[in-house]
N, C-alpha and C positions, 0 to 999 in steps of 0.2 A: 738240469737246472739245480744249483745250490740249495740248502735251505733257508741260505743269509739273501740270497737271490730270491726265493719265493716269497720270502719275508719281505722286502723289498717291493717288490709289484705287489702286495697284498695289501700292503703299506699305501701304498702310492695311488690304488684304486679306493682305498675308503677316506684318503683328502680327497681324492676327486670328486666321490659319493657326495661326499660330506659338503664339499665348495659349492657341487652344484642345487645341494636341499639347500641350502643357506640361500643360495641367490635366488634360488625359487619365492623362500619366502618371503626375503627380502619385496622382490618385486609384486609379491603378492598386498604386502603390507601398504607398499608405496602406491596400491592401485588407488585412487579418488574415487569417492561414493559420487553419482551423478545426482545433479535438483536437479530437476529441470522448473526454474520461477517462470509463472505467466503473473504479465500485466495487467492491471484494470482497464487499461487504455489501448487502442490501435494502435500507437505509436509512444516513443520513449518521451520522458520529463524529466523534472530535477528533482520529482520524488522520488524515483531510481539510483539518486546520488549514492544512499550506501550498501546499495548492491554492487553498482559500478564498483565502491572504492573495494569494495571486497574480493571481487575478480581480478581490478587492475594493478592492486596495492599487495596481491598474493594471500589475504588475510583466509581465504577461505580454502586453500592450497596447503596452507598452515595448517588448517583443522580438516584436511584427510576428504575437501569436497570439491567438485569440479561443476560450479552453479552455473547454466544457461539460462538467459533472458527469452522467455517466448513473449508473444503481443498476440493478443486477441482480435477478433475483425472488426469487433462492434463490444462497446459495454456490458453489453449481458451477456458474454459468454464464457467468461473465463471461470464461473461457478460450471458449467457446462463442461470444461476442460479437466476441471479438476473430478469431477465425477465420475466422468469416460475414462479417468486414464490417460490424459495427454500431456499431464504435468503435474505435477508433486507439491508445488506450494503455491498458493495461491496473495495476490494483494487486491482484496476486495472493502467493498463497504460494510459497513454494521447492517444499515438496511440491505443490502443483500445478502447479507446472513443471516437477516433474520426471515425473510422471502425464501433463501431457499431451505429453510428448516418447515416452516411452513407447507413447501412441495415436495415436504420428506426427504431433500437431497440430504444422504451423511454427509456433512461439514462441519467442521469442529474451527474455530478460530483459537489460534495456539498463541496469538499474543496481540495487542494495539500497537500499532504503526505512533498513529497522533493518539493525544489525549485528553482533548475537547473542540469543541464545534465552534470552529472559527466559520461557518458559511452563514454567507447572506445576502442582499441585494447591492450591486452595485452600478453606477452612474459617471458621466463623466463630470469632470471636476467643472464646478458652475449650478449643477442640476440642483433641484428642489427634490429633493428624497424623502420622506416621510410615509409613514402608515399611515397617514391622513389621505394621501395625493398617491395612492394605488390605483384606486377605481378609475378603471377606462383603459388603465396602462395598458402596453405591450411590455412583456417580460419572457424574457427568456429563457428557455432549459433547453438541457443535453437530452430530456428524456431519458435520464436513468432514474433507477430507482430511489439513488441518494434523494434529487430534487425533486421528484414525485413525493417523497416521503416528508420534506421540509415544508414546500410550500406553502400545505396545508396552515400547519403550524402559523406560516407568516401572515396567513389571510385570515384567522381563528382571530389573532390579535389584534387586526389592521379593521374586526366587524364585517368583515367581507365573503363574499360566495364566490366559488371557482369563475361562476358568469360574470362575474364586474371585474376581470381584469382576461387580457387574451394572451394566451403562452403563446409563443412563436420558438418551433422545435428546428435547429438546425444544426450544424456540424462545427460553427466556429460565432465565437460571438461578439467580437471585436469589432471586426467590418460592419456586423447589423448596428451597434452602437455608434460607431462614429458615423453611419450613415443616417443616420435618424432613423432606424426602420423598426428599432427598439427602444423604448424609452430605459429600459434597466436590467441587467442582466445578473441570473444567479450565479457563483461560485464561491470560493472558498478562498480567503485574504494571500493566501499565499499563491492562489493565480490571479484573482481579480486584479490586485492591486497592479503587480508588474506587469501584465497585459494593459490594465489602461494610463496607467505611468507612462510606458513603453512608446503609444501611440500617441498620446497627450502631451507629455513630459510636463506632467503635474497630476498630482495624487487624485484619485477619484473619489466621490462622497459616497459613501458604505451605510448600512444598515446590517450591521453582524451578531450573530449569538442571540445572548440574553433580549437584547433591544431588538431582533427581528421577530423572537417570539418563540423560536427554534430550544429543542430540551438540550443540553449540557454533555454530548456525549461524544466519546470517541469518533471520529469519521473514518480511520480504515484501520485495516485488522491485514495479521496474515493468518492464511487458512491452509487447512488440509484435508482431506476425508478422513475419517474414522478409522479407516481401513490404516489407512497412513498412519495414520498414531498411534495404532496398536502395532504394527508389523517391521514399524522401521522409527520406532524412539531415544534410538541412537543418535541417528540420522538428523530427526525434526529438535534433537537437544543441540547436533553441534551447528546446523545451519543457524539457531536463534546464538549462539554463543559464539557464533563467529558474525554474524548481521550487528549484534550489540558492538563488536569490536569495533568494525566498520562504522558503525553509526557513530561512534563515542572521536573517532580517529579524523571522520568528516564534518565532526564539529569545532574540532579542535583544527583545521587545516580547512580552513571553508572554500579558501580560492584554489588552493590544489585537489578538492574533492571536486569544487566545479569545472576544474581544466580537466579531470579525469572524465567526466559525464559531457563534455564537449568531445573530446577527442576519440570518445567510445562511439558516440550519436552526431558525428559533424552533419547530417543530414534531417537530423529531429525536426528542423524548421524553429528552435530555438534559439535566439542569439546569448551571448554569454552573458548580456547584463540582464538581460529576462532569466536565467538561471541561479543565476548570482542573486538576484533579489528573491527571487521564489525561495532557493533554499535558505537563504536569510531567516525570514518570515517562518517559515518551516522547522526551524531547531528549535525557539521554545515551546512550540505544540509538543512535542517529543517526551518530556517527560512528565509527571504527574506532582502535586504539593510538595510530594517527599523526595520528590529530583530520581524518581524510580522508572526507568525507559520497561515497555511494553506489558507492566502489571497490568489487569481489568477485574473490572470487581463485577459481583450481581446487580448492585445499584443503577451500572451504565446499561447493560443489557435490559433489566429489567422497565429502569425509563423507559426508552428506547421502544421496546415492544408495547409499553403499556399505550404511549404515546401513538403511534402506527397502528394499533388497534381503535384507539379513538377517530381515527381519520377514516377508520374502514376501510384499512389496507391488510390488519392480518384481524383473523375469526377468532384467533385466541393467541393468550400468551404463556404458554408454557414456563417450566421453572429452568430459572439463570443458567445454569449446569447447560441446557441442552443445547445453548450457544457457544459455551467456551471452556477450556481449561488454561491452566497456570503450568499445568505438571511441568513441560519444556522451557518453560524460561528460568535463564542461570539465577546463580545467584549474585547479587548487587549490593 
């Protein structure tokens, strides 16, 4: 062999070399980091909206992540999930973060969902609703923590004792209402309303916020373990900086973010105009006075636990810090 010929194949194997490091990294680069998101809920809602839009709309594909939906079996467990190891971000309540800081679970809430407490009692359209005309009722919960932690609140102001009124704990609360089997059920405007809109087709009488008695504060948060936040804050920065996209993108496209969470969930047991009105309802909880989506202050926390300590639900309240950080959310 020549030396123009050696030079040649010597040549010709360090492009090949060379082609195939390139595509290695290539495809190394192009790998997607895995979420795996669990739910609050057994099954999907149209709080879910700007995840959906974020999986279906490519935006989180965009930012280098490949985000699955998991569902939990029952309400309290998806703090559970996240402890274990079964899932990477969590969408939970304040009062459940503040319960499981309590039970020593590492949880860290890295940003607010909503940005104040729209929950309260609600009635069908006709009914006599008042803190007056509690005592005796049946009222409703899911039995989570959220409305164990409210309640109180409603009956503190309403003069009342847990004894003068009868919770009735079931799995769906629509049916016990239109059957008379409850006089008023708890939730949050953005489900009460269209669930009894829905069934009624006319608006239900509410007792929300300030006027049920309830402190002022965020209702859900997304979370992580500790562990999370120290080992992968790459990760927990571009999931929030691609969820803000998604969210900002589902508000501005409200009908095309809700045909996305139908066509994700045609099984949800939600219809389109129950999602459409929910997430309605839904976008201006989202951001805060300064129109600033998932900032939290000490103020909210601090409420929040001082408030749930009065009720003799937590023995102490720890300092603001041990519920949350800011570090991961972009800038706005």
């Amino acid at each position: 062999m020549s030396q123009r010929q050696i030079r040649r194949a010597v040549l010709a194997l360090a492009i090949a070399s060379s082609s195939i490091a390139v595509a290695g990294v290539a495809a190394s680069a192009a790998t997607p980091t895995n979420v795996r998101f669990v739910y609050d809920f057994p099954g999907p809602d149209f709080e879910l909206t700007p995840l959906v839009v974020g999986i279906t709309e490519g935006i989180y594909q965009q930012a280098g992540l490949k985000v699955s939906v998991l569902f939990p079996p029952d309400t309290s467990t998806t703090s559970k999930m996240l402890t274990t190891g079964s899932a990477d971000v969590g969408f939970i309540t304040t009062s459940d973060m503040a319960v499981a800081v309590q039970a020593k679970a590492p949880l860290v809430s890295i940003a607010n969902y909503s940005m104040s407490n729209n929950w309260g009692l609600f009635a069908k359209p006709g009914s006599k609703l008042t803190l007056a005309n509690l005592k005796g009722k049946k009222i409703f919960s899911w039995g989570d923590t959220w409305t164990n932690a409210m309640l109180p609140f409603v009956l503190k102001k309403a003069g009342l004792k847990a004894s003068d009124v009868t919770v009735v704990t079931a799995s769906n609360d629509i049916p016990l209402l239109m059957s008379g089997k409850i006089d008023f059920t708890t939730s949050t405007s953005n489900y009460g309303i269209p669930g009894i809109l829905e069934a009624t087709k006319a608006s239900p009488v509410s007792i929300v916020g300030a006027a049920a008695g309830v402190p002022n504060v965020p209702v859900w948060v997304y979370s992580v373990t500790r562990d999370y936040a120290k080992n992968h804050p790459a990760t927990a920065r571009a999931f929030l900086a691609a969820t803000l996209k998604a969210t900002q993108w589902a508000i501005k496209n409200p009908a095309k973010a809700v045909a996305d969470f139908v066509k994700k969930y045609p099984k949800s047991g939600y219809s389109s105009f129950y999602s459409t009105k929910g997430w309605g309802i839904t976008v201006p909880l989202l951001t805060n006075a300064q129109g600033k989506f998932f900032t939290q202050t000490d103020a909210q926390w601090t409420l929040l636990a001082n408030g749930m300590k009065s009720n003799g639900q937590l023995k102490s309240v720890p300092s603001a810090s041990t519920y949350y950080t800011n570090a991961f959310i972009p800038q706005q």
